[in-house]
DOPATOR-258353 format. One line per field, with one value per residue (C-alpha): residue number from 1; residue in one letter; x, y, z negated. Coordinates in Angstrom, 1 decimal. Layout:
<recs>
nr [NUM, ...]
rest [A, ...]
east [X, ...]
north [Y, ...]
up [Z, ...]
</recs>
This chain:
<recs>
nr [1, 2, 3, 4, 5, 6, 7, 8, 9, 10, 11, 12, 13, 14, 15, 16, 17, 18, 19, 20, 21, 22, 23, 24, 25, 26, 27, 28, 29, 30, 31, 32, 33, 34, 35, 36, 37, 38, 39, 40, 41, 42, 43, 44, 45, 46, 47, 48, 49, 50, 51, 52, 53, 54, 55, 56, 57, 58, 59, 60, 61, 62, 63, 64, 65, 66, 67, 68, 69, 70, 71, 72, 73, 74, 75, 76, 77, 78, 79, 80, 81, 82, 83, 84, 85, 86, 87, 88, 89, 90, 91, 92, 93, 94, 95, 96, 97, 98, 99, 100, 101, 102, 103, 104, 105, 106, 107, 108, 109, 110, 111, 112, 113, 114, 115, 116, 117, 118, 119, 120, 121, 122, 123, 124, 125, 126, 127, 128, 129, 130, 131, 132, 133, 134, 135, 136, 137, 138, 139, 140, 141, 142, 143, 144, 145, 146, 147, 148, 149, 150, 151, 152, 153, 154, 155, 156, 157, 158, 159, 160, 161, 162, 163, 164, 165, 166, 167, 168, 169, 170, 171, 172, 173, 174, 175, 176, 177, 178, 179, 180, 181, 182, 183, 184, 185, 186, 187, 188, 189, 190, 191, 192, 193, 194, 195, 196, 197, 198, 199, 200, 201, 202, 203, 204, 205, 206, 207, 208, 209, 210, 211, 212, 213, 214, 215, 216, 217, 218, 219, 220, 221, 222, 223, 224, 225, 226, 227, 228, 229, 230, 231, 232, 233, 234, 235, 236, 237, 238, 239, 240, 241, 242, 243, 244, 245, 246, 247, 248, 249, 250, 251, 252, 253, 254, 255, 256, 257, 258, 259, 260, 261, 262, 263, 264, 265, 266, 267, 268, 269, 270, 271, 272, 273, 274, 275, 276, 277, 278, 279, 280, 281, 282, 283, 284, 285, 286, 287, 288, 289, 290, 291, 292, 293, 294, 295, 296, 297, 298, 299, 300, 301, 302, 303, 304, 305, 306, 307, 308, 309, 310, 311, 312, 313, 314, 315, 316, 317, 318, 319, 320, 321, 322, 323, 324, 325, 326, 327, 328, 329, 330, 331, 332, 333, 334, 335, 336, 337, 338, 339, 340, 341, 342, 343, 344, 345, 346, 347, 348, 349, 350, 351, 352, 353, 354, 355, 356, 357, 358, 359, 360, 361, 362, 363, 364, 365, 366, 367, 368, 369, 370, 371, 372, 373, 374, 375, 376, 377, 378, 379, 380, 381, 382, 383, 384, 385, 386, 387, 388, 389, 390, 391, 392, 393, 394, 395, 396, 397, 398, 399, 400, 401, 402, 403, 404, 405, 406, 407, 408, 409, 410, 411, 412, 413, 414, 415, 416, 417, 418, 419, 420, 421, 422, 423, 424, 425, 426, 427, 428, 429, 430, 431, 432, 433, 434, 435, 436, 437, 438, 439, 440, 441, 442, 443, 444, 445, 446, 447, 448, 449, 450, 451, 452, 453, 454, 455, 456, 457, 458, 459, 460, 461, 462, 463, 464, 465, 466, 467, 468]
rest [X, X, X, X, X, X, X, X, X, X, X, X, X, X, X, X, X, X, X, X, X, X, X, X, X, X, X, X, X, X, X, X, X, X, X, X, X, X, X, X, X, X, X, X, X, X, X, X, X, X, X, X, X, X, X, X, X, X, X, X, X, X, X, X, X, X, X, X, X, X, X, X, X, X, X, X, X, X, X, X, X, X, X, X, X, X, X, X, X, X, X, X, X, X, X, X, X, X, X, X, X, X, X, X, X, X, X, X, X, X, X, X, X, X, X, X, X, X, X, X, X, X, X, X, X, X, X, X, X, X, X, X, X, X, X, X, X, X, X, X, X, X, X, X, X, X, X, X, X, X, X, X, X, X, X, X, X, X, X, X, X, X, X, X, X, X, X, X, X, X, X, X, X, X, X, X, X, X, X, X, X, X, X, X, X, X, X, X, X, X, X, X, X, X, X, X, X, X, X, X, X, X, X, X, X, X, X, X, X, X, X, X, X, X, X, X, X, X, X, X, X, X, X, X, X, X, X, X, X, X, X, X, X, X, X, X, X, X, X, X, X, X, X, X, X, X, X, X, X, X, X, X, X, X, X, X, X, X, X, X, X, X, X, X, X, X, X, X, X, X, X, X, X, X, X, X, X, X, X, X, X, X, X, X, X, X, X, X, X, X, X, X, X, X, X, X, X, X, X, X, X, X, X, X, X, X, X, X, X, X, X, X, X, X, X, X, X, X, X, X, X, X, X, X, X, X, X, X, X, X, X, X, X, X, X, X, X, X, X, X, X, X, X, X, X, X, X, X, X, X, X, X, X, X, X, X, X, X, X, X, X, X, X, X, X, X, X, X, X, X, X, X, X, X, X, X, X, X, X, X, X, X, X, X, X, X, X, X, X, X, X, X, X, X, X, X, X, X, X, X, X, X, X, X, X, X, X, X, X, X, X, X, X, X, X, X, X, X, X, X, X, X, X, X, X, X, X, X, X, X, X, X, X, X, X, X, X, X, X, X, X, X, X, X, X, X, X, X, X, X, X, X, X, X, X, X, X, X, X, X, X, X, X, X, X, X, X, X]
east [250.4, 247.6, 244.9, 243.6, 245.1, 241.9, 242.3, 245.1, 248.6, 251.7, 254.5, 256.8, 259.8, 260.8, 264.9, 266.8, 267.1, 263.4, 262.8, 260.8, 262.9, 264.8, 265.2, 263.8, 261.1, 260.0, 259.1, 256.8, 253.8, 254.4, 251.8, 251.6, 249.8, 248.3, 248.0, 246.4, 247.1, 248.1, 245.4, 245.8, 243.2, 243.8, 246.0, 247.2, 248.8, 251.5, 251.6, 255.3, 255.2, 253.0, 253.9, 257.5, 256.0, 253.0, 251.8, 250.6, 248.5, 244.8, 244.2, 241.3, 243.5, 246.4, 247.6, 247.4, 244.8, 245.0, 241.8, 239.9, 243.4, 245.8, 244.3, 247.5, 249.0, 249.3, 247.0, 250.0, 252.3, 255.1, 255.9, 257.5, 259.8, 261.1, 264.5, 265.1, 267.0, 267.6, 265.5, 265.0, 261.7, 263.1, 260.6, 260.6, 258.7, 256.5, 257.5, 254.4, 253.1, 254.4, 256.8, 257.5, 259.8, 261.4, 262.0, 261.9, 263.9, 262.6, 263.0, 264.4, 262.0, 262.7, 265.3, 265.2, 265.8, 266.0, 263.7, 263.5, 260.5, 259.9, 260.7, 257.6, 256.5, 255.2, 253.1, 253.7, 256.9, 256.0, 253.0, 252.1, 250.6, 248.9, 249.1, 251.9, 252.6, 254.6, 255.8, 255.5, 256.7, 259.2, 261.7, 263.8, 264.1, 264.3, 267.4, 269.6, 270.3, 273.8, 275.5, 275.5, 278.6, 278.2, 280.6, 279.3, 276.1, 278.2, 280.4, 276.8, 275.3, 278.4, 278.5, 274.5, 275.1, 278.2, 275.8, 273.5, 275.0, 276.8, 273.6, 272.4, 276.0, 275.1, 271.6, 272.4, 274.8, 272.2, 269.6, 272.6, 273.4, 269.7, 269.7, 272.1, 271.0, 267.5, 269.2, 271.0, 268.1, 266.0, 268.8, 269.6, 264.9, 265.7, 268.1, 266.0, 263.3, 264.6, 266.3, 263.0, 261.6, 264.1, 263.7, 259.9, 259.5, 262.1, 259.7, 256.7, 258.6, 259.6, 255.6, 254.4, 256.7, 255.4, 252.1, 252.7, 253.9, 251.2, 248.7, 250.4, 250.0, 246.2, 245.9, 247.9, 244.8, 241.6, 238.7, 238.8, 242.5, 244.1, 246.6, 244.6, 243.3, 243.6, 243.2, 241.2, 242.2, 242.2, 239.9, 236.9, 237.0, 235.5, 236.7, 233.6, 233.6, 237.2, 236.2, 233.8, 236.2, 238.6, 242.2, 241.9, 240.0, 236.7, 233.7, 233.3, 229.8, 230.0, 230.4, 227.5, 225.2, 226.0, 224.1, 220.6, 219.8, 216.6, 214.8, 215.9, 219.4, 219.7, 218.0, 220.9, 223.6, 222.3, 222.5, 226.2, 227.0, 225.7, 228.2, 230.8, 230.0, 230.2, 233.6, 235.1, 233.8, 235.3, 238.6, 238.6, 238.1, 241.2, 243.2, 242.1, 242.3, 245.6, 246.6, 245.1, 247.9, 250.9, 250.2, 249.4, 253.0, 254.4, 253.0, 253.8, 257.5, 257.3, 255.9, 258.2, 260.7, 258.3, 258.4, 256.3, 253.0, 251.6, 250.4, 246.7, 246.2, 248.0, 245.6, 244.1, 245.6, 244.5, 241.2, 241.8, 243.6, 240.5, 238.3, 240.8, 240.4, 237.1, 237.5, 239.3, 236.5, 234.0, 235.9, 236.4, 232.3, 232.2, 234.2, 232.4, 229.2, 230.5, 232.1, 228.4, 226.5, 229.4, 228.7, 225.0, 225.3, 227.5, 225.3, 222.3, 223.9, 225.1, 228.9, 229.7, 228.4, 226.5, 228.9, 231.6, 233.2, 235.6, 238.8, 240.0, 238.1, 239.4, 241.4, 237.8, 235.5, 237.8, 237.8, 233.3, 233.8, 236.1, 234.7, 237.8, 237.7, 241.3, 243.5, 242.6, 246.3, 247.3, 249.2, 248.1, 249.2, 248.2, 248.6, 247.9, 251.4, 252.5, 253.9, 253.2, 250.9, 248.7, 245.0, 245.1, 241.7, 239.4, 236.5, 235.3, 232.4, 233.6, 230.8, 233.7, 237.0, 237.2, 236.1, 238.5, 239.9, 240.5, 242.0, 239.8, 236.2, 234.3, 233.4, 230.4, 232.6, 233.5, 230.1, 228.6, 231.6, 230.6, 227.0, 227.0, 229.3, 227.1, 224.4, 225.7, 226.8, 223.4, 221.8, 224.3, 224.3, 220.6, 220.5, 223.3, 221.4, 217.9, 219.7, 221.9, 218.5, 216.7, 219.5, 220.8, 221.8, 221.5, 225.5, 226.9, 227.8, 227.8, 230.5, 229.7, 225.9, 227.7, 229.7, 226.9, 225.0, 227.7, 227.7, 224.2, 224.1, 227.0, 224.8, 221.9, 223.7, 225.6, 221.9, 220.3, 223.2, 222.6, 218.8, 219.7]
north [120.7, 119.6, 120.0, 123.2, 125.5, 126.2, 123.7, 123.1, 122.1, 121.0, 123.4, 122.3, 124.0, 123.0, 122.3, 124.5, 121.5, 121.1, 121.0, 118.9, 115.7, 114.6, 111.6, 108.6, 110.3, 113.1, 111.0, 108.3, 108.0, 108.2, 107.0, 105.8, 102.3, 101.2, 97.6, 95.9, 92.5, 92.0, 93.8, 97.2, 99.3, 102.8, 103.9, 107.5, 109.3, 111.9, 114.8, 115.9, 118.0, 120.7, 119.8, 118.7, 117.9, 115.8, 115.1, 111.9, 111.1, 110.9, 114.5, 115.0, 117.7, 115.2, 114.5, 110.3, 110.2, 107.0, 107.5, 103.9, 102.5, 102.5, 103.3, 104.1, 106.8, 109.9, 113.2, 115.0, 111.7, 112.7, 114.1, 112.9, 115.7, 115.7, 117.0, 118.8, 116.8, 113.9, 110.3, 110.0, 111.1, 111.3, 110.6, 113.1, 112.1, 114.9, 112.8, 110.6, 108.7, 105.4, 106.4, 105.8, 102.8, 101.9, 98.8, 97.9, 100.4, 103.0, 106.6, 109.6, 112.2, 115.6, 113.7, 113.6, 109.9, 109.0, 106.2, 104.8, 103.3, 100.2, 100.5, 100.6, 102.6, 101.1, 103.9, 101.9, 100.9, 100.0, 98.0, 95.0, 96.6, 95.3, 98.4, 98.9, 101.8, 101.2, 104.3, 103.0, 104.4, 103.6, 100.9, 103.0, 104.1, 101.2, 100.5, 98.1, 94.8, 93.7, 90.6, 88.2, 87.0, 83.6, 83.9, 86.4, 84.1, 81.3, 83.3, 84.6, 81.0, 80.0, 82.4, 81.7, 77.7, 78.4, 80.5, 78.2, 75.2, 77.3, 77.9, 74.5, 73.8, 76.3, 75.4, 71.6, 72.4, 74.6, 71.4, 69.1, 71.8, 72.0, 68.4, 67.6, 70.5, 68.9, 65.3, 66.8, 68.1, 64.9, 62.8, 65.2, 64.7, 61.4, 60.8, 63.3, 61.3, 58.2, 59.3, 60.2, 57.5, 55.7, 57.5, 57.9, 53.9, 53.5, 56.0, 53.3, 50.1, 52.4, 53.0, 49.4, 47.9, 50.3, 49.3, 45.7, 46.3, 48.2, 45.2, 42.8, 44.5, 45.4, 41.8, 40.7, 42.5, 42.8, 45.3, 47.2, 47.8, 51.3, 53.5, 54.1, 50.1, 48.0, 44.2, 42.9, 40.0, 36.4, 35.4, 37.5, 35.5, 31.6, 28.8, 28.5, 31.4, 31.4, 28.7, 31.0, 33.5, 33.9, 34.0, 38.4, 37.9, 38.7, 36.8, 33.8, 34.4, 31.4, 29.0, 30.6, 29.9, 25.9, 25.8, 25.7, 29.7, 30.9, 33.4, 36.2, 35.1, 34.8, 38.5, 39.4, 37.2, 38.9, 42.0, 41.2, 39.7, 43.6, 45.1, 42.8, 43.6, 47.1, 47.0, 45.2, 47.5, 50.8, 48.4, 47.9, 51.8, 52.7, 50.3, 52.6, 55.5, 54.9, 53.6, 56.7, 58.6, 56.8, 56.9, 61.1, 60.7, 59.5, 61.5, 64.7, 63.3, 62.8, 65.9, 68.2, 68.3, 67.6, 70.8, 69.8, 68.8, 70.7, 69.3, 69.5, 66.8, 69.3, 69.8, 66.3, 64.8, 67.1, 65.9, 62.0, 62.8, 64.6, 61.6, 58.8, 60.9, 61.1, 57.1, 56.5, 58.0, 55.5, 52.6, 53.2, 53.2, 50.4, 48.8, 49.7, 48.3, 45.4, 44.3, 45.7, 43.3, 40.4, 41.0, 41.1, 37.5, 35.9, 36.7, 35.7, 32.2, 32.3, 32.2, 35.1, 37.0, 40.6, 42.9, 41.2, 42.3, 39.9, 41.0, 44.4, 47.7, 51.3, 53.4, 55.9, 52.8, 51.3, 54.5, 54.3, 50.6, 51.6, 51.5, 51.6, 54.5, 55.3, 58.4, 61.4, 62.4, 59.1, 59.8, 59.1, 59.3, 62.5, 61.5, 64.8, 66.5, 63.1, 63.2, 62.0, 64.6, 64.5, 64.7, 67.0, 68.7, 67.3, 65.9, 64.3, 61.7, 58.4, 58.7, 62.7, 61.2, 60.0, 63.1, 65.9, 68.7, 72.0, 74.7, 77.8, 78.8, 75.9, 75.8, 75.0, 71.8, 70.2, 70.8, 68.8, 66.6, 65.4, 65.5, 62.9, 60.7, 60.7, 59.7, 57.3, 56.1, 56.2, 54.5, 51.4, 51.4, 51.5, 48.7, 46.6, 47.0, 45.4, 42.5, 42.1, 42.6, 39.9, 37.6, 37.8, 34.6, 34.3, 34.3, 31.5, 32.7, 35.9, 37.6, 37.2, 38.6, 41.2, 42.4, 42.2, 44.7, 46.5, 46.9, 47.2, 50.2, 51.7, 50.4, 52.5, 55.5, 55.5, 55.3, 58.3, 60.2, 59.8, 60.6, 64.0]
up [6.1, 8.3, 6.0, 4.5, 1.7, 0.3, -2.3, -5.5, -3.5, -5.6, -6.4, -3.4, -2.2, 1.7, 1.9, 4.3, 6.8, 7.1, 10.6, 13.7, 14.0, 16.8, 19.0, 19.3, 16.4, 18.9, 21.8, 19.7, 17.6, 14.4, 11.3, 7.9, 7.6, 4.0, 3.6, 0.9, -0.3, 3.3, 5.1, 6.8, 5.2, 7.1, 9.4, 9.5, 11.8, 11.5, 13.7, 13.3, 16.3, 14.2, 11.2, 9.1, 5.9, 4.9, 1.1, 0.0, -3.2, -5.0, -3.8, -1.5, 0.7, 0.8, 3.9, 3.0, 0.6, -1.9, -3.5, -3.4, -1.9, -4.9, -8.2, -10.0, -7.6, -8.9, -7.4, -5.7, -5.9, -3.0, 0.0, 3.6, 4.7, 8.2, 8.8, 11.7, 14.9, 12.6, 13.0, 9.6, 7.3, 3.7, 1.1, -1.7, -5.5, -7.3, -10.7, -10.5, -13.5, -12.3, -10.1, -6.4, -5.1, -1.4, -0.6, -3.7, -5.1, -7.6, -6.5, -8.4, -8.9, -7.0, -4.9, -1.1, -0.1, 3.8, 4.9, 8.4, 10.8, 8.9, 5.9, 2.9, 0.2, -3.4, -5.3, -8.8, -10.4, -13.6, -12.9, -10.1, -7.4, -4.2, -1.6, 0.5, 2.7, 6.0, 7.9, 11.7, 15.2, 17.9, 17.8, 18.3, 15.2, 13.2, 11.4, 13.6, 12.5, 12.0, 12.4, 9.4, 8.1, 6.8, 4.2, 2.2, 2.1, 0.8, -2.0, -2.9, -2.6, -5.1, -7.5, -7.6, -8.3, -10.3, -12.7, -12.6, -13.7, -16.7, -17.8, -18.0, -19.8, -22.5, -23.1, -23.3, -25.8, -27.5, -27.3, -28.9, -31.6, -32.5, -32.6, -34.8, -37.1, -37.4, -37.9, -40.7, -42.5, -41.8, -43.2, -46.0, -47.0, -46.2, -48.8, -51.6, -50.9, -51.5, -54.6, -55.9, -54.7, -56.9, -59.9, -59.6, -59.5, -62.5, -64.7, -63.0, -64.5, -67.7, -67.7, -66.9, -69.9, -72.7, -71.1, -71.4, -74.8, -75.8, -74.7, -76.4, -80.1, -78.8, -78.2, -81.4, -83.3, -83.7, -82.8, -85.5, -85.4, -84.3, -85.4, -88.9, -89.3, -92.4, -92.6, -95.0, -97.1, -96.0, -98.7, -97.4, -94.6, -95.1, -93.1, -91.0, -90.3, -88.8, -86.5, -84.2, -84.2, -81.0, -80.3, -81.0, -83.9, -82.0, -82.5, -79.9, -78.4, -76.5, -79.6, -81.6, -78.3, -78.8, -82.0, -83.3, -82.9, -84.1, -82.1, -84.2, -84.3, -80.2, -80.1, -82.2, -79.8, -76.7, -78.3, -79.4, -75.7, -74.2, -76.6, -76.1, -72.2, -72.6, -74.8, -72.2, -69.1, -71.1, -71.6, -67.4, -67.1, -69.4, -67.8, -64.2, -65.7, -66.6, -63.6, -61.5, -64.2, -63.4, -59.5, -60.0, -61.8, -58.8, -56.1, -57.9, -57.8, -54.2, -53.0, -55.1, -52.5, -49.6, -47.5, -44.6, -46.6, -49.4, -52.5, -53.2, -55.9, -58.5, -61.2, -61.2, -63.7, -66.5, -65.4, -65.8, -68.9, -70.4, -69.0, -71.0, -74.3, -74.5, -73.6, -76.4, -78.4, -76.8, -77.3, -80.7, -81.1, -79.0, -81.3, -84.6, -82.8, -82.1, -85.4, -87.0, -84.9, -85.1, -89.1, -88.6, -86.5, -89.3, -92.0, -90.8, -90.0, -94.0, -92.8, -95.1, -98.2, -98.5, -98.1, -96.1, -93.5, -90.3, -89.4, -89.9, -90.5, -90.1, -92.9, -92.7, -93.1, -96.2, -97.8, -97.5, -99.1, -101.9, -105.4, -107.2, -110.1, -110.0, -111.3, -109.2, -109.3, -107.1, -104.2, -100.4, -96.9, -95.4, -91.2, -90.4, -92.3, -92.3, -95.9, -98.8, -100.9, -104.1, -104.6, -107.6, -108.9, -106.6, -107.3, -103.8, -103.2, -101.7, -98.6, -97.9, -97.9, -94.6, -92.9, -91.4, -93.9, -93.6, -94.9, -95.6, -94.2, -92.6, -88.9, -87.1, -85.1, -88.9, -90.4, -87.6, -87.3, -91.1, -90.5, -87.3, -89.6, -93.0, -90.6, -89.0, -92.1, -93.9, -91.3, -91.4, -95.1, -95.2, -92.9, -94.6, -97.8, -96.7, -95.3, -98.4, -100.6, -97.9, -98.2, -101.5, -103.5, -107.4, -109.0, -110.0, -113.9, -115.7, -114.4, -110.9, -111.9, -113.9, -111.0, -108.4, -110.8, -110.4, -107.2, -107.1, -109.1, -106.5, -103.6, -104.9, -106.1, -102.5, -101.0, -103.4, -102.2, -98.5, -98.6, -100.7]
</recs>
């Protein structure tokens, strides 16, 4: 080697046909050039008439150093070995890290491989790499370029378009494979889809029907009417008094505004109209609220099978049934205020007695009206068990029986359940009982005054009761 041995050197063996090399090599200049990206960076020469070996690599003492040229060669990377009175340098590898390729071609480590003037070295294999090492010297000593035979170029060309072309035959054939596939599975949602579809708008028109019937018995009664209602008897209700009621039983606001209203009595009309406003707004909002349920019916039916777009209304529906619950509870106060000011209207107009009542009134309001002393072993209609059962041993104030039962200890929710409904009560009872005492007329005979002491006597005990 050309440089000293006073630093590290690989462990390198030289073959038995190492040697000075012969013609045209011997006559010429021989050097290694490094180009990068195109661009010779050094030029080295190589003195083969001194020495037959030269190392190339990172090393400071290499012969062709590659520090600041190729990043990824190795420190000792390989070595060009002469052979002696051949034209040839072989190129031998020091199993680099990445390996050494010529032309192209990757290299065997510890393997002598011939290379000629021309010919170029790669220092990477496994990696893109931009430097390029050309070993230069006499034409000579190129390798000789033979004649081209235009046939094998066309058999290559051939085989080249014939491989082609079967490859766009098997990946059109791939494309109408997929194809089909996806039509498949579109027609297949398709058809699901429309099946729900079906089925969901059969359970909408199943829907729409019970709700059509169900409108039709709510307008074939009256406010007060529900699952629990009673109608009171056709003789509580005068003639004239029937004439400014409507079609549902209701009283007709716009009748009682054509005649001669004092001012008391229009304070109590606009008061009824707000009420009768109100009733009809929380009607509009059960109507929505059940229409935002049947639609949140349907869409859960059409996104069960929907794989492409998840469903994020789940859980809604819960929510709007909780909202048309507590409606119902609403409405049914709406009601009660409406048949007390409808009752307040008509008696201060005279169209009906002290202690009437228009239309129909619930089973719980009945039961606050009833004065009948009767056996305490009669039978009633328990909804709850919904059987028959007997009252036996009970001894229960009339202002109680309308409340909810149970069974054992009582719990804060009843206890305040029955208090909010004894006021409530009181309050309407203690109102109902001035206007009856303001608006009272003498009786006719002596029953009639012997039966309105009567129920005086209830009125007040009812009242003591109450206050207590």
């Amino acid at each position: 080697s050309p440089k000293g041995s006073a630093l590290a050197r690989p462990e390198y063996s030289k073959p038995d046909w190492a040697g000075k090399p012969g013609p045209p090599l011997e006559s010429g200049e021989v050097a290694i050039e490094l180009l990068v990206r195109g661009e010779v960076k050094q030029r080295v020469p190589l003195d083969i008439q001194a020495h037959d070996c030269f190392l190339i690599g990172r090393a400071k003492n290499a012969d062709v150093v590659l520090e600041g040229v190729e990043p990824q060669s190795s420190r000792f990377h390989c070595i060009l070995q002469c052979k002696a009175g051949s034209p040839e340098i072989y190129v031998y590898d020091l199993k680099s890290s990445h390996g050494t390729s010529l032309n192209g071609k990757p290299l065997d480590p510890h393997t002598f491989v011939p290379m000629r003037v021309g010919e170029q070295l790669r220092f990477c294999v496994d990696k893109p790499t931009s430097c390029i090492a050309v070993l230069c010297g006499p034409e000579e000593a190129m390798v000789e370029e033979g004649e081209v035979d235009p046939e094998d170029f066309r058999e290559a060309a051939a085989k080249e378009s014939a491989e082609r072309a079967e490859a766009a035959v098997a990946d059109l054939q791939r494309r109408k494979d997929a194809k089909k596939l996806r039509m498949a599975k579109e027609a297949q949602q398709q058809a699901r889809a429309k099946a729900l579809a079906a089925k969901a708008r059969a359970a909408q028109q199943l829907q729409r029907e019970v709700n059509d019937q169900h409108r039709e018995r709510m307008h074939e009664v009256t406010w007060g009417m529900s699952q629990d209602a009673v109608e009171l008897p056709d003789e509580f209700i005068s003639e004239e008094a029937r004439k400014f009621m409507d079609s549902d039983g209701m009283l007709d606001l716009e009748q009682l505004r054509g005649l001669d209203l004092t001012q008391k009595q229009e304070q109590l009309v606009a008061k009824a109209d707000q009420k009768k406003r109100r009733l009809d707004n929380l009607n509009r909002e059960k109507r929505r609220l059940e229409e935002q349920l049947t639609n949140h019916a349907k869409r859960n039916a059409d996104a069960e099978f929907d794989i492409d777009e998840p469903d994020r209304s789940r859980g809604r529906g819960g929510a709007t049934m909780e909202k048309l619950q507590g409606l119902e509870a609403k409405l049914e106060k709406a009601r009660e205020d409406f048949s007390e000011q409808s009752d307040n209207i008509m008696l201060s107009l005279g169209l009906k007695k002290p202690g009437e009542r228009l239309g129909r009134i619930s089973r719980k309001r009945a039961a606050l009206y009833d004065t009948r002393l009767e056996d305490e072993e009669d039978d009633f209609f328990d909804r709850a068990s919904g059987a028959v059962g007997a009252r036996a041993g009970r001894d229960e104030p009339t202002e109680l029986m309308s409340l909810p039962r149970f069974d054992g200890v009582e719990t804060r929710a009843s206890v305040e359940s029955k208090s909010s409904l004894l006021r409530a009560e009181r309050g309407r009872l203690i109102a109902q009982l001035a206007a009856e005492m303001a608006g009272a007329a003498p009786s006719g005979d002596s029953l009639e005054a012997f039966m309105s002491a009567n129920l005086e006597a209830l009125r007040l005990d009812r009242q003591k009761r109450l206050q207590r």
